[in-house]
N, C-alpha and C positions, 0 to 999 in steps of 0.2 A: 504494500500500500504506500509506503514512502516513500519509493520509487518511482512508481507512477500519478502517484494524487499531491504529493507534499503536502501534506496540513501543516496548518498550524499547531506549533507544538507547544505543550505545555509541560517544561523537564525540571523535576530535583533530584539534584544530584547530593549525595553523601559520600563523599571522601572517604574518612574513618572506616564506614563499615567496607566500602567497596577494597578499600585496601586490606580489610579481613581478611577479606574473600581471596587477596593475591592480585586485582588489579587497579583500575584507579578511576579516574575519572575521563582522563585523555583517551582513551580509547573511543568515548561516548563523541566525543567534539571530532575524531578525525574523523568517523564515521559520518557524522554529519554533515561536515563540511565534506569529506574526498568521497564518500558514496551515493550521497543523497544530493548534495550542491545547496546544503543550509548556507544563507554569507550573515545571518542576521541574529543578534545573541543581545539579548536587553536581557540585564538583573532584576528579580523581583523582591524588590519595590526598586522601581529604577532611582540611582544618585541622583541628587539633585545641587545644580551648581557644582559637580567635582566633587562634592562631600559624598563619601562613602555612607550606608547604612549598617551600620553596625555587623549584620552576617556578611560581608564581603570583607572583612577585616580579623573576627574572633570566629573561632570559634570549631566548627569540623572542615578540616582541609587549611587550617593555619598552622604554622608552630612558630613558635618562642626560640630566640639562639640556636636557627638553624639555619642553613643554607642549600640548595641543591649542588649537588657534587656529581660530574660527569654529565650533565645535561646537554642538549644539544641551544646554543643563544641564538633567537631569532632576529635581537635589536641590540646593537651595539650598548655598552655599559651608557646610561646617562645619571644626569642627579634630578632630585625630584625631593618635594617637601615628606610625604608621610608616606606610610607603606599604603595608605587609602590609595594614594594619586598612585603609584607603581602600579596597586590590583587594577585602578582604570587603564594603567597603560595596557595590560595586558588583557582586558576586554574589549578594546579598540585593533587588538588584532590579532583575534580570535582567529579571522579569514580574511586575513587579506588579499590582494587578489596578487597572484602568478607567484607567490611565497608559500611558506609552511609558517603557519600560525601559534603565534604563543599558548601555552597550554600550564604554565606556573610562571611564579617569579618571586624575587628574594629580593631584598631591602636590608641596606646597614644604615640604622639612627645616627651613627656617630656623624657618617659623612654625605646621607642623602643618597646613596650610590643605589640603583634599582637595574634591576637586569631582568629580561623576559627572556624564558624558557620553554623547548618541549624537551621530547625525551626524558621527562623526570622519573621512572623510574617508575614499580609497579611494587606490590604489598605493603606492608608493615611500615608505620614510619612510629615516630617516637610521639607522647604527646606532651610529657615533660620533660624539662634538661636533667631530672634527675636520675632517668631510668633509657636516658639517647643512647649512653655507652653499653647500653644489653642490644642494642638496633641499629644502630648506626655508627661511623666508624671518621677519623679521619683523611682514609685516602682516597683521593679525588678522582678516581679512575673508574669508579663504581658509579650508575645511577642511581642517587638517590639523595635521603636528606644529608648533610653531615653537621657534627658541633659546631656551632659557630657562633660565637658569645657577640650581643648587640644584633645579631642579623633576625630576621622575619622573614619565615619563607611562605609560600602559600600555592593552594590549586584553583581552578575553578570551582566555584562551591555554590550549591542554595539553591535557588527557584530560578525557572531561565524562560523568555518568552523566546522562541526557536522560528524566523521566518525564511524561505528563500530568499 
């Protein structure tokens, strides 16, 4: 059906558990963009003025002093005020067009520094810094999260209005 009628979609997605389960939430977004030809991804309740609403920032599919490690970067490093503004950079290019599309991104407070990512990496991630070093690891070769003290990493997360 999504092939041939494209509806309107109406998608929440769960990080946390889908990484239970072994995979993640990227999967959902390449499929909809590289199989079906979605180019349209509004958050529910969409930002208003750049201000984040609060599930785009905390919450399932966030972590605390972490970083993606081994990811493939879709946008060159840039600076940016809050990990808010980063998560919008990264839903502004979701699909964009004749690219591969951001699918996480990580943010360091200290310096502004925001980086969009795919290939983050699939199961388990950490959801405290107290218990990262039983799941995740220092070296960067691996996809996934790693310790990274000041840093905010994040996926796509929450309720999502889905149009061609």
């Amino acid at each position: 059906v999504l092939a041939s009628v494209r509806p309107l979609l109406f998608l929440e997605l769960h990080p946390f558990e889908l990484r239970a389960e072994g995979g993640s939430t990227e999967p959902v977004f390449d499929q909809l963009v590289d199989t079906f030809g979605y180019g349209s991804f509004q958050p529910i309740p969409a930002p208003q003025s750049g201000v984040c609403a609060p599930h785009v920032i905390n919450g399932n599919g966030t972590w605390r002093d972490a970083r993606w490690c081994g990811a493939e970067m879709v946008h060159g490093q840039f600076t940016t005020t809050t990990p808010c503004a980063c998560a919008l950079a990264c839903i502004a290019e979701i699909a964009p067009a004749g690219k591969r599309g951001c699918r996480c991104w990580d943010f360091k407070r200290a310096s502004g520094q925001c980086n969009l990512w795919r290939r983050c990496g699939l199961g388990l991630m950490p959801v405290s810094t107290w218990m990262a070093h039983l799941v995740t690891h220092r070296n960067e070769t691996s996809r996934t999260l790693c310790i990274a003290e000041g840093w905010q990493a994040g996926e796509l997360n929450g309720n999502w209005l889905v149009k061609i």
